[in-house]
C-alpha positions as CSV (number, residue, x, y, z in Angstrom):
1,X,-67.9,-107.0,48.7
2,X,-65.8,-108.5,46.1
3,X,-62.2,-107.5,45.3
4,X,-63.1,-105.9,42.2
5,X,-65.9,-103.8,44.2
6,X,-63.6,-102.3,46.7
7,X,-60.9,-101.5,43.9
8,X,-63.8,-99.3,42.3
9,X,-64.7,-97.8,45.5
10,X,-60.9,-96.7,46.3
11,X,-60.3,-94.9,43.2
12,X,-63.4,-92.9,43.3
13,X,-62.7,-91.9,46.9
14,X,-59.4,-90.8,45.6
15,X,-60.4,-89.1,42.8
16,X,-62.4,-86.9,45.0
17,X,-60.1,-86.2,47.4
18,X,-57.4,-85.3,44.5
19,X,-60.2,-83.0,43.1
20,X,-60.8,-81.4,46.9
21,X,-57.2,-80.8,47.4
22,X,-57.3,-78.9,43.9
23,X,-59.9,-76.6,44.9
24,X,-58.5,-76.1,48.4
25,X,-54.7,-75.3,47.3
26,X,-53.3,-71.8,46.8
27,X,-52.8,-70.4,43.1
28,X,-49.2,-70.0,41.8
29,X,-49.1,-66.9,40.4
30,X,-48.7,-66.9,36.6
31,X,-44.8,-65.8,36.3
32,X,-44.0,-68.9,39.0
33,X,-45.8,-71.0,36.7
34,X,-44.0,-69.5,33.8
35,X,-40.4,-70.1,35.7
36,X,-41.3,-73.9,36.5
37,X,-41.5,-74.5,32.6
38,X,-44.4,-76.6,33.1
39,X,-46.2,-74.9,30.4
40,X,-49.7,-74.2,32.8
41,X,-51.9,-71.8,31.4
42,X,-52.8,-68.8,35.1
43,X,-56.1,-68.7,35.0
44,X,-59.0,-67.4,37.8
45,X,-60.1,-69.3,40.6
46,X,-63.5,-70.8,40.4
47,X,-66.4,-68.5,41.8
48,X,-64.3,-65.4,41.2
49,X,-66.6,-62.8,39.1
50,X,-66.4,-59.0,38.4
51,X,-67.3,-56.4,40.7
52,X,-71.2,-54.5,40.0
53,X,-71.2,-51.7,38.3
54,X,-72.5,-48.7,40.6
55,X,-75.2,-46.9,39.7
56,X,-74.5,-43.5,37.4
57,X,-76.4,-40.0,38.4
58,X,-77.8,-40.2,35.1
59,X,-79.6,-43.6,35.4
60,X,-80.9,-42.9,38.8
61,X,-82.2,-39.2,37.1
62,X,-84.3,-41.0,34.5
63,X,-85.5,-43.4,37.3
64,X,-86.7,-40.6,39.2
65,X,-88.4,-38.9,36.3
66,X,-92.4,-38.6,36.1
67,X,-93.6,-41.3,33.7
68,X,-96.1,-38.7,32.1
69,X,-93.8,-36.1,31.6
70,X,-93.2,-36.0,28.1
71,X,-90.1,-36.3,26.0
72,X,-88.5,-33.7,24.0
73,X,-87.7,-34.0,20.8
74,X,-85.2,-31.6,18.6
75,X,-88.3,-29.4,17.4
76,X,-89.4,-29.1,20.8
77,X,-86.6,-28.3,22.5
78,X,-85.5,-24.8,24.2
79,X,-84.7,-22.5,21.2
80,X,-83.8,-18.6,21.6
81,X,-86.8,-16.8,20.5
82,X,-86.5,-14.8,17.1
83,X,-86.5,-11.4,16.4
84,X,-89.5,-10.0,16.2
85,X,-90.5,-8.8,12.6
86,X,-91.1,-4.8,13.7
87,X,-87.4,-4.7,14.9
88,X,-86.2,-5.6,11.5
89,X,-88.3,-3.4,9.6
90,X,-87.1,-0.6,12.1
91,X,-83.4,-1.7,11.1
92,X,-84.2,-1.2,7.6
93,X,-86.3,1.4,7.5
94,X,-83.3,3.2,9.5
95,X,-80.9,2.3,6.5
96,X,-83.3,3.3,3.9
97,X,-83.3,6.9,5.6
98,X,-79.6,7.5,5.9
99,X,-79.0,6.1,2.3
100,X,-81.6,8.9,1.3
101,X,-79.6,11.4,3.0
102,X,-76.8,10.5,2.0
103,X,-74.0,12.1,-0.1
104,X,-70.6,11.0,-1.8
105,X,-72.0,7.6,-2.3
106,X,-71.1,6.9,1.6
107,X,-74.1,6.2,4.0
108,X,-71.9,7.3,6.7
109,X,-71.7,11.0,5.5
110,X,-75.3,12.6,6.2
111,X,-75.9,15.7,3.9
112,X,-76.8,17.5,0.8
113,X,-75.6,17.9,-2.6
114,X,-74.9,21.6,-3.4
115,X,-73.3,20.9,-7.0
116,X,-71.3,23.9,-8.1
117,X,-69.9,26.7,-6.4
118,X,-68.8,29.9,-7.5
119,X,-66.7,32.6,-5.6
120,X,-66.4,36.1,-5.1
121,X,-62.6,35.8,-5.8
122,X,-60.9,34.6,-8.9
123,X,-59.8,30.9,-7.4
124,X,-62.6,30.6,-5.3
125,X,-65.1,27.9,-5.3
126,X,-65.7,24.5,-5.9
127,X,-67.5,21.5,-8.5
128,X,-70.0,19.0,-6.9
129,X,-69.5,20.4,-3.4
130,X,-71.7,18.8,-0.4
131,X,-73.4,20.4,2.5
132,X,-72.5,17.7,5.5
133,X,-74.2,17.6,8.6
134,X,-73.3,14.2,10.4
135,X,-70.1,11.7,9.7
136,X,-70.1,8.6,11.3
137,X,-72.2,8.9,13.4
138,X,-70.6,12.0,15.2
139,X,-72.1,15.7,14.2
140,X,-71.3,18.9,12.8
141,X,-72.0,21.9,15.1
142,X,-72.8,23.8,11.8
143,X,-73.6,22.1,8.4
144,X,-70.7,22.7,6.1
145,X,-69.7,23.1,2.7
146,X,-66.9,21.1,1.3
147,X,-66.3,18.7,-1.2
148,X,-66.2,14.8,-1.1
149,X,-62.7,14.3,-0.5
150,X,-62.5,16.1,2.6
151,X,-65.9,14.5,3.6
152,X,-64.0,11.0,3.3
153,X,-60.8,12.3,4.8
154,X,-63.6,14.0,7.7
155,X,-64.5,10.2,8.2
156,X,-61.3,8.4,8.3
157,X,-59.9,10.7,10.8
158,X,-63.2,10.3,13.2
159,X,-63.4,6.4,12.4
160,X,-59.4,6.4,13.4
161,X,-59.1,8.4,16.5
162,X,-61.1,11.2,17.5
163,X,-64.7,9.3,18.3
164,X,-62.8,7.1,21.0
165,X,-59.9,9.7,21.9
166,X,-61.9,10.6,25.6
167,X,-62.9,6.8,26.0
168,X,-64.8,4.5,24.4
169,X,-67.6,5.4,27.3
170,X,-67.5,8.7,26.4
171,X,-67.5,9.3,22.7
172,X,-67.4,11.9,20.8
173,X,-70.7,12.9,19.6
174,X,-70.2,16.4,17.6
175,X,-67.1,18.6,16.6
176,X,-67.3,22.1,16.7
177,X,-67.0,23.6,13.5
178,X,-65.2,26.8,13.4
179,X,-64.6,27.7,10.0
180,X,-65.7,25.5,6.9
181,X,-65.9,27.0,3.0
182,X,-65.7,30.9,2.8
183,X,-64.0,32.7,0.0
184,X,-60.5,34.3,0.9
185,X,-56.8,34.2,1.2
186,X,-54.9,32.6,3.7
187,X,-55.0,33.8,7.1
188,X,-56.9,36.8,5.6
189,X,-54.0,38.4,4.3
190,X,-54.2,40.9,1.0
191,X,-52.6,39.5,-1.7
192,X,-52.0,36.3,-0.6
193,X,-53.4,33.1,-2.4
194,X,-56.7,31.6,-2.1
195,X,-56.9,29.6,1.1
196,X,-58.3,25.8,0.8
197,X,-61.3,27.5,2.3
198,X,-62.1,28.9,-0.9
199,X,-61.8,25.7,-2.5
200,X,-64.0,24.0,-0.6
201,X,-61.3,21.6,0.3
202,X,-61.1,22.9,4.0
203,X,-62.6,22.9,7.9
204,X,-61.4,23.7,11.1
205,X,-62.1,22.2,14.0
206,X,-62.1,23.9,17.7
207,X,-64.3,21.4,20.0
208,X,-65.1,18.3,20.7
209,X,-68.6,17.3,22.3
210,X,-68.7,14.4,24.7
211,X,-71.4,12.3,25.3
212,X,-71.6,13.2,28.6
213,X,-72.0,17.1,27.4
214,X,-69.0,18.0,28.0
215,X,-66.8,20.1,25.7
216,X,-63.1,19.7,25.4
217,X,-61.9,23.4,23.1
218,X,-58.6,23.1,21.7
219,X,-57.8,26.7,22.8
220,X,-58.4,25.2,26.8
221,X,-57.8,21.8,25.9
222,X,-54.1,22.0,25.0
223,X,-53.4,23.4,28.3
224,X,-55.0,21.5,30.8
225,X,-52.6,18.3,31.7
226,X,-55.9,16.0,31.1
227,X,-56.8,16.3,27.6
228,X,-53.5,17.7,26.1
229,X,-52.2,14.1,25.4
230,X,-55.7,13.6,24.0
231,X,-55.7,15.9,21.5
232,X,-52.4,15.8,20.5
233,X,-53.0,12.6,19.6
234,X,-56.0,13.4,17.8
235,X,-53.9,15.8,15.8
236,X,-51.4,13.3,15.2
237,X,-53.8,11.1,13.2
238,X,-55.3,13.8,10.9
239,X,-51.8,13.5,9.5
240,X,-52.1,11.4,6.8
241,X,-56.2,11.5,5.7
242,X,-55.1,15.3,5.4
243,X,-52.8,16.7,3.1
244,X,-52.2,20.3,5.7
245,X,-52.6,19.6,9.5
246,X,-52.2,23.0,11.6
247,X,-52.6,23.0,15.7
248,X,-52.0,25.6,18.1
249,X,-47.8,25.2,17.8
250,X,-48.0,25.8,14.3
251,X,-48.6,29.6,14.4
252,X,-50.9,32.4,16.1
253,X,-53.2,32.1,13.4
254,X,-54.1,28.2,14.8
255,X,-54.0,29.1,19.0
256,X,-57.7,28.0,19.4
257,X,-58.5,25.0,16.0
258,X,-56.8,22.3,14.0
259,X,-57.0,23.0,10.7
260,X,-57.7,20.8,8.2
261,X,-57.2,20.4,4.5
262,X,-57.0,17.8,1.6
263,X,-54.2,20.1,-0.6
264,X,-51.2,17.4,-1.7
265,X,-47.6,18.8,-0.9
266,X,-44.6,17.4,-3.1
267,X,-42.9,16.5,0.6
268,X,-46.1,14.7,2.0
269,X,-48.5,15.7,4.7
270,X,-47.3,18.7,6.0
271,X,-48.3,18.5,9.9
272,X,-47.3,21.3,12.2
């Protein structure tokens, strides 16, 4: 082989062998090569590659699924079904009926329009009075005369207290009506002046129907430990839709009702 032949052959060997030594060597970490100053750029050895991604519980669910089944689209999928058409017309038909028996413009006071009333008594009687038989859902033990005002005052003070006063479990249903428009004086006294009765502007209330069936009276009710916080409180919120609030404290003519009545006092609500 000639000089120039074996010159060739040398540096390809050691080409080679520089290149093996490469591959074989450790890698300097990056912040060596950094501190050297030699300007090298770290990068990964040859052959390195990322790991495989494992399989997710939703790939391996479509896998699994039946090829025929078919797919859903958003008008097929799983809706609630719709009301049915009869309930609605019972919901309205229910409306229509209470706004027909309705008076005072409310559909929550259920009654009759008696118009004028005249009395017996000079004072007595009332203009555009209402028979009332139901308010807010809670009944009258006896329909009764009054006028509008204390059909909305009537309301408010249910809505406020007295449906839920025994528990929301055991509301209220009906009142027992002891006294509503009747043409007198007060308390029944000669020559005294014309009770709110007279005026229509009046009711008093001795009971209170659960829906259970039971009956809490005012007269009992006061003085059992159980319900006299109750009613109490239910007396404490007719102060305020009422212009006169009388319990069984006020007098001996109240022992066994509240007494309620729209009439407007210079001082406020007069509650005793």
């Amino acid at each position: 082989m000639s000089r120039a032949g074996v010159l060739l052959l040398a540096a390809i060997v050691g080409s080679a062998a520089a290149a093996s030594a490469l591959e074989t060597a450790p890698e300097a970490p990056l912040h060596a090569a950094a501190e050297a100053g030699s300007g090298a750029v770290w990068a990964p050895a040859s052959g390195m590659r990322p790991e495989t991604r494992p399989q997710s519980e939703q790939r391996l669910a479509a896998a699994a699924r039946p090829a025929d089944l078919p797919l859903l689209a958003p008008g097929e999928s799983l809706l609630p079904s719709g009301r049915p058409d009869s309930l609605a017309e019972q919901v309205l038909f229910k409306r229509r009926q209470l706004r027909k028996g309705s008076v005072c413009g409310d559909i929550g006071i259920q009654g009759d329009n008696v118009g004028h009333v005249s009395g017996t008594l000079p004072g007595c009687g009332a203009k555009d009075a209402v028979r009332v038989r139901e308010i807010a859902g809670v009944r009258l033990s006896q329909a009764s005369l009054m006028t509008c005002n204390t059909a909305r005052a009537l309301k408010t003070w249910i809505r406020r207290e007295v449906e839920t006063a025994f528990g929301r479990r055991n509301k209220v249903v009906s009142l027992r009506v002891a006294a509503h428009y009747t043409c007198r004086t007060r308390n029944n006294r000669p020559g005294a002046r014309i009770s709110e009765h007279g005026k229509a502007r009046a009711i008093d209330i001795s009971g209170f129907t659960l829906a259970s069936g039971e009956t809490v009276s005012v007269l009992r009710g006061w003085q059992n430990r159980k319900t006299r916080k109750k009613l109490k409180k239910i007396w404490r919120a007719a102060c305020g839709p009422f212009g006169t609030v009388l319990g069984p404290e006020s007098d001996r003519y109240h022992k066994d009702h509240f007494h309620l009545d729209v009439a407007r006092h210079r001082g406020g609500t007069y509650c005793r």
